[in-house]
N, C-alpha and C positions, 0 to 999 in steps of 0.2 A: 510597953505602952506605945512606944514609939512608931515600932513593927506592926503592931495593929493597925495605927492610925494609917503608915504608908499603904498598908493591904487593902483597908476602908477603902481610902482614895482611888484606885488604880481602879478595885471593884467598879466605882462609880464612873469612873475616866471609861473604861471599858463597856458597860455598859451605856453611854451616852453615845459613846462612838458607833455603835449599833441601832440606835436609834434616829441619829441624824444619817445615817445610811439607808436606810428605809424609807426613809422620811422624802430623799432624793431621788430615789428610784422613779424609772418612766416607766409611762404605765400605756400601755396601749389595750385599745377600745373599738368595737365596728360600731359603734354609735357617734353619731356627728355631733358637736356641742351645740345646742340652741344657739342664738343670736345671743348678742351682748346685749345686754341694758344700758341705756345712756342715762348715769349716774352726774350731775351737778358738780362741778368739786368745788366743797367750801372753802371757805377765805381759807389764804395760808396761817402754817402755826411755824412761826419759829425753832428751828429747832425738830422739825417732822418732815418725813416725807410721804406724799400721799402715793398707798396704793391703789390700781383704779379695780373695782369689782372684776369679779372674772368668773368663769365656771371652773369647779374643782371637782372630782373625781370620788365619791364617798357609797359604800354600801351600794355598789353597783348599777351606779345613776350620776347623772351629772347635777350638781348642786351646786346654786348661786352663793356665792361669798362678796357680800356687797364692800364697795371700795371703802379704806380707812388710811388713819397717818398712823405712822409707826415713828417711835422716836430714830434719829438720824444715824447712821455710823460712820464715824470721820474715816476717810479714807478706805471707805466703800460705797458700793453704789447698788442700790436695788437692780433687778434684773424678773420684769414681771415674769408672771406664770404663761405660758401660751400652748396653744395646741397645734398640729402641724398634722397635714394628711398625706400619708406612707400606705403605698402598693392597698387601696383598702380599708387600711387601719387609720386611728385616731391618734398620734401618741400626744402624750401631756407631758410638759417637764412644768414643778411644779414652780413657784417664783426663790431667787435666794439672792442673796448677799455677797456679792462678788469683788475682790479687792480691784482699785480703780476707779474711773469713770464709769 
C-alpha cells in the first residue's frame, strides 16, 4: 500500500512539473500587443497583491486579462507579465513568483 501511495505521488509530482514548465515557456508572436487598458486599482486588501491587467497570449490572439489581487507569498515577489520587441518578433514571458523582492 505504501509503494502505491509513493508511485501515486511522484505520478503527480511528475506531472505537475510538466505543466508549470509549459505554463513558463515564451512565446513569441509577429503581432504587436494592443495598448494597455488603464485599470483603477481598488482600495488595498490586506494580505493581497494586486496584479495590474495585462495582455496574454491565448488561441492565437492577444487577450485582455483584467488586473486582480492574488493572495500574498511571504518571501516572494510577483514579477508582472510583460512583452518585449526582438529582431521583429513579439516575445511574452508570462507573470511568476519569484523568491525575493
Amino acid at each position: 500500500m505504501l509503494i502505491r501511495k509513493l508511485l501515486l505521488a511522484t505520478c503527480v509530482a511528475a506531472s505537475l512539473a510538466g505543466v508549470s514548465t509549459a505554463a513558463n515557456a515564451r512565446v513569441y508572436v509577429t503581432v504587436a500587443p494592443p495598448p494597455v487598458y488603464y485599470e483603477p486599482v481598488p482600495a488595498i486588501r490586506v494580505g493581497h497583491v494586486w496584479i495590474p491587467g495585462f495582455w496574454d497570449w491565448r488561441y492565437n490572439r492577444h487577450h485582455w486579462v483584467a488586473g486582480h489581487y492574488v493572495r500574498h507569498r511571504p518571501g516572494y515577489a510577483y514579477h508582472s507579465a510583460r512583452w518585449t520587441h526582438h529582431n521583429g518578433r513579439w516575445g511574452y514571458d508570462r507573470g511568476y513568483w519569484g523568491r525575493g523582492r
